[in-house]
N, C-alpha and C positions, 0 to 999 in steps of 0.2 A: 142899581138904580131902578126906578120903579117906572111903568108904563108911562103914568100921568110926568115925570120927571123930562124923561125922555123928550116924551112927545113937546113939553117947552121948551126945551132946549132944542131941539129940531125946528120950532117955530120962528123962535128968537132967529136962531141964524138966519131961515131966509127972512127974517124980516116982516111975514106975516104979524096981523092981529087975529085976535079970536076971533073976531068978525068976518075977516077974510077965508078963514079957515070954513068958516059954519058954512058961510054963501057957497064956495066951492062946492063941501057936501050936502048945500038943501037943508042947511037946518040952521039950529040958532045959535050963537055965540055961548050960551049959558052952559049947555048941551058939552062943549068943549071944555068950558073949564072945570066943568065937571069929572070931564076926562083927566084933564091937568093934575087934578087935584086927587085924583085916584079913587073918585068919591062913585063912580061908574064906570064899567069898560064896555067901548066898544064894539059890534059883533066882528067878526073876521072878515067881513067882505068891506064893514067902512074903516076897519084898523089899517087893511090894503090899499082904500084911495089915501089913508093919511098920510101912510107912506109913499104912495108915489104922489102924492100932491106934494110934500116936501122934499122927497127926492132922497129918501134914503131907504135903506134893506127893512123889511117887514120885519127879519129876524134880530135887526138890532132894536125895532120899536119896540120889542115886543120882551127884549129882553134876553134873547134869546142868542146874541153875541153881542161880546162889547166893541165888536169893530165895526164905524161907520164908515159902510161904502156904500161911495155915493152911485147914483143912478151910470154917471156916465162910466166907472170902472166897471161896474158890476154888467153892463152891455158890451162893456170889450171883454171882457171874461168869457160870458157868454159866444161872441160871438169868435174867438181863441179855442175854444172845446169845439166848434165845427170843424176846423181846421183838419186836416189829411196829419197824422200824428210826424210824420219828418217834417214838416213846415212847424208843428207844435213843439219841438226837440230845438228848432233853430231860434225860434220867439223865445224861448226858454234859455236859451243859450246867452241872446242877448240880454237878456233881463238879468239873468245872473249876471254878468259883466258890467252893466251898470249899475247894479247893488253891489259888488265888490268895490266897484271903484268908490259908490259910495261912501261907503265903509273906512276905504283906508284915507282918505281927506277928511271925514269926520276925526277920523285917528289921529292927522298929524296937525289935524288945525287949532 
């Protein structure tokens, strides 16, 4: 999927208009769908507010993974890697255990 795809689809979900979009970053609506449309890209530092103005990974705007995570996983992520690595072992521990169990109720349901 292409930048300009993306970025509409990222929009659509919160809800934003192009307009909305443009005010945030100081420019004009046109400017954006221009982006939409893949008809220009953005520099790397306004592709950055795009994505944290809508609230997802710079790497998925950009193409560059197709999994969108959202802002608020992606700060608990972050903030899981500060972690003292036996408290990182136990977070991990649990997480597995609730993907397993996920797993086998998807299984039998």
């Amino acid at each position: 999927m292409s930048f300009g795809k993306r970025l509409t689809e990222a929009r659509k979900k919160k809800s934003l208009s192009q307009q909305a979009v443009a005010k945030s970053l100081g420019t004009m609506a046109p400017v954006i769908g221009r982006y939409e449309r893949d008809e220009a890209k953005p520099s790397i530092e306004v592709a950055a507010k795009l994505a944290s103005l809508l609230e997802v990974s710079l790497d998925y705007l950009v193409g560059n993974s197709d999994v969108e995570v959202d802002i608020s996983t992606l700060n608990r992520v972050l903030q899981l890697q500060q972690l003292p690595q036996e408290d990182k072992t136990t977070v991990f521990k649990l997480v597995d255990a609730f993907l397993r169990d996920y797993k086998a109720k998807q299984a039998y349901s």
